[in-house]
DSSP file (Angstrom, degrees, kcal/mol; ACC not computed):
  #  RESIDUE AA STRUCTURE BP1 BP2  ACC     N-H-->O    O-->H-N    N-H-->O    O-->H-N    TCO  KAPPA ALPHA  PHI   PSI    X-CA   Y-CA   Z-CA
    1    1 A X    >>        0   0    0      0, 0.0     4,-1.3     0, 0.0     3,-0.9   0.000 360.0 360.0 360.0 -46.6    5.3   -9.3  -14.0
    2    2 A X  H 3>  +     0   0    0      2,-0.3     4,-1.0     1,-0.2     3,-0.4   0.982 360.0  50.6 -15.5 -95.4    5.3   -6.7  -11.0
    3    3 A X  H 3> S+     0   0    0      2,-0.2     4,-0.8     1,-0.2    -1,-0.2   0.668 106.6  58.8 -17.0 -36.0    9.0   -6.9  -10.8
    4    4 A X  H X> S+     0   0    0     -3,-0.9     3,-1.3     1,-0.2     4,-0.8   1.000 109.6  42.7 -76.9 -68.8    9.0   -6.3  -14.7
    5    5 A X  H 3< S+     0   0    0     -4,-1.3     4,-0.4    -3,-0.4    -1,-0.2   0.331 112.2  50.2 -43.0 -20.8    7.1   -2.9  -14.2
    6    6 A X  H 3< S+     0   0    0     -4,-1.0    -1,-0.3    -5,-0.2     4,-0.2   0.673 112.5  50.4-108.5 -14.8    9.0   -1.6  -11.2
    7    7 A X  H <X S+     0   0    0     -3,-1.3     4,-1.5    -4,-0.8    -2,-0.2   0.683 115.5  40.0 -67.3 -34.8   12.1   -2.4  -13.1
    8    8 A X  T  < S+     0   0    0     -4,-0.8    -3,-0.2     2,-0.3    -2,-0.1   0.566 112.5  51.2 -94.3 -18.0   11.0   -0.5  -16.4
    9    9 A X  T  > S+     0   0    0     -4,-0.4     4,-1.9     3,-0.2     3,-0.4   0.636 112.9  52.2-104.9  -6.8    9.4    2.5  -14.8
   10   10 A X  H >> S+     0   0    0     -4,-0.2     4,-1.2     2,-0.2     3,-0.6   0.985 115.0  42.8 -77.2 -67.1   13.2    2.7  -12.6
   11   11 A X  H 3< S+     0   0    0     -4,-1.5     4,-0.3     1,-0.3    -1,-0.2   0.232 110.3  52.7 -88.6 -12.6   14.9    2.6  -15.9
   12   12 A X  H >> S+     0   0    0     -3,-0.4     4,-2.4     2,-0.1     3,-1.2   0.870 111.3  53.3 -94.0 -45.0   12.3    5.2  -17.5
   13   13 A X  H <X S+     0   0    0     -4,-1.9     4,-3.0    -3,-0.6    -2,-0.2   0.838 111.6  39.5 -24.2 -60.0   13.2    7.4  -14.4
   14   14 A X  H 3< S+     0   0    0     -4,-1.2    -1,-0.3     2,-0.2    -3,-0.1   0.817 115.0  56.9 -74.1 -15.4   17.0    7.3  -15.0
   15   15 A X  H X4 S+     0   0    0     -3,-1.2     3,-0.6    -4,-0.3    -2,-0.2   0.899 110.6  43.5 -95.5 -72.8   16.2    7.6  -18.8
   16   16 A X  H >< S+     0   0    0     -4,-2.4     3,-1.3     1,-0.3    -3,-0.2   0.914 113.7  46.8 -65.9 -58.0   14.3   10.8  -18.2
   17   17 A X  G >< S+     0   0    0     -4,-3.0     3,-0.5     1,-0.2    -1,-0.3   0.608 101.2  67.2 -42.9  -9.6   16.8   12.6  -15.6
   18   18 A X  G <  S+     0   0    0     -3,-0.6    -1,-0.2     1,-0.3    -2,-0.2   0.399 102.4  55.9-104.7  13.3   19.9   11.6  -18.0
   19   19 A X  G <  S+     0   0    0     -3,-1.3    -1,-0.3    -5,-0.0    -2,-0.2   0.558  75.8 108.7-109.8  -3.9   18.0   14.3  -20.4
   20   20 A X  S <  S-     0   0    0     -3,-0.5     2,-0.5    -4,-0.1     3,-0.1  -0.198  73.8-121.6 -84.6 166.2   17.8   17.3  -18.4
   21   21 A X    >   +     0   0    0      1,-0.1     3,-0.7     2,-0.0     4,-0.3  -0.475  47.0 152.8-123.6  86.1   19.8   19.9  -19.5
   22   22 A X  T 3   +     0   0    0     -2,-0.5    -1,-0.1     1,-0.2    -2,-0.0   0.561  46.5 104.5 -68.5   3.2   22.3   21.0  -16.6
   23   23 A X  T 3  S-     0   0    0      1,-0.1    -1,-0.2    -3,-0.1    -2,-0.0   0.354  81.0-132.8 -67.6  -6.3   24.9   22.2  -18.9
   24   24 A X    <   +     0   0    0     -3,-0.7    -2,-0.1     1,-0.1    -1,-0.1   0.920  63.3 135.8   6.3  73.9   24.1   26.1  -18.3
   25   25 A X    >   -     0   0    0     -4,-0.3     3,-1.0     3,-0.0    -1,-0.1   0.439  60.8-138.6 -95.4  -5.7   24.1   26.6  -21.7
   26   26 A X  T 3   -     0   0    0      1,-0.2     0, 0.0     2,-0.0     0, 0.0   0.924  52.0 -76.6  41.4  71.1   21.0   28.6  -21.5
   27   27 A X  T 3  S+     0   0    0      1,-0.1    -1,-0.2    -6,-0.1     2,-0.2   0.643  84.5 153.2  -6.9  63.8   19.3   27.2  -24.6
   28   28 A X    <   -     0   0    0     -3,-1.0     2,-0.5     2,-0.0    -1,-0.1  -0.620  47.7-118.9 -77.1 161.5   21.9   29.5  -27.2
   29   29 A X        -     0   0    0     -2,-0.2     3,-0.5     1,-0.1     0, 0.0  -0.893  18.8-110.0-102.7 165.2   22.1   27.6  -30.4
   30   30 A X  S    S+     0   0    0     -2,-0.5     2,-0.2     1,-0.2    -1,-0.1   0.668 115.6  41.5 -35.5 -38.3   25.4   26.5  -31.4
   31   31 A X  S    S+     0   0    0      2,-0.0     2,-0.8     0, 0.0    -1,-0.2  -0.708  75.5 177.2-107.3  48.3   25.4   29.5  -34.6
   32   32 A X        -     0   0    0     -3,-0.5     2,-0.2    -2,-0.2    -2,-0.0  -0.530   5.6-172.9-103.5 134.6   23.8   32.6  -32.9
   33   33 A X        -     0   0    0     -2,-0.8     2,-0.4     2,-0.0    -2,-0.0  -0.459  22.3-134.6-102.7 163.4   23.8   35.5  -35.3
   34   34 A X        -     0   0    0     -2,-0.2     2,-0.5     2,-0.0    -2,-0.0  -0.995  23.9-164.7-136.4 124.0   22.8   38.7  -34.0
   35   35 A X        -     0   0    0     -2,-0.4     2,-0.6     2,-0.0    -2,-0.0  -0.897   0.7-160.6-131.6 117.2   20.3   40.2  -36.6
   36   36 A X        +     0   0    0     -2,-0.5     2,-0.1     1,-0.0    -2,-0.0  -0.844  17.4 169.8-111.1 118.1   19.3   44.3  -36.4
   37   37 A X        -     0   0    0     -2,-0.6     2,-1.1     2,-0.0    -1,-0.0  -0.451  28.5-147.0-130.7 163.8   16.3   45.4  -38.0
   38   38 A X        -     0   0    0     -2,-0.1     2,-0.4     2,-0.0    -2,-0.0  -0.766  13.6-162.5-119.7 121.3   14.5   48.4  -38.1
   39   39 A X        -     0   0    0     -2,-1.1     2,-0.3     2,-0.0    -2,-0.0  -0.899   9.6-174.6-122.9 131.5   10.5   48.2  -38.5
   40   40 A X              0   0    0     -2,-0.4    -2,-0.0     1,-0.0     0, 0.0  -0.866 360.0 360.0-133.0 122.3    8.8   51.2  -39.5
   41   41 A X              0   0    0     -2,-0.3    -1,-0.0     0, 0.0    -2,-0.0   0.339 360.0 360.0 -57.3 360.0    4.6   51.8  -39.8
């Protein structure tokens, strides 16, 4: 059962690293509009 547990939290490990986002996409989205607005009080 041990074995089971040291197996599943290595596999949550690699799981969790294989998510990061190294891409240096700098979190744009795919569609980025550029929207200019003018606020007046």
């Amino acid at each position: 059962m041990k074995k089971l547990l040291i197996v599943a939290c290595i596999c949550a490990g690699f799981a969790l690293a294989g998510c990061s986002s190294d891409d240096g996409n700098d979190n744009t989205p795919a569609n980025s509009l550029t929207i200019d607005a003018h606020v007046e009080n």
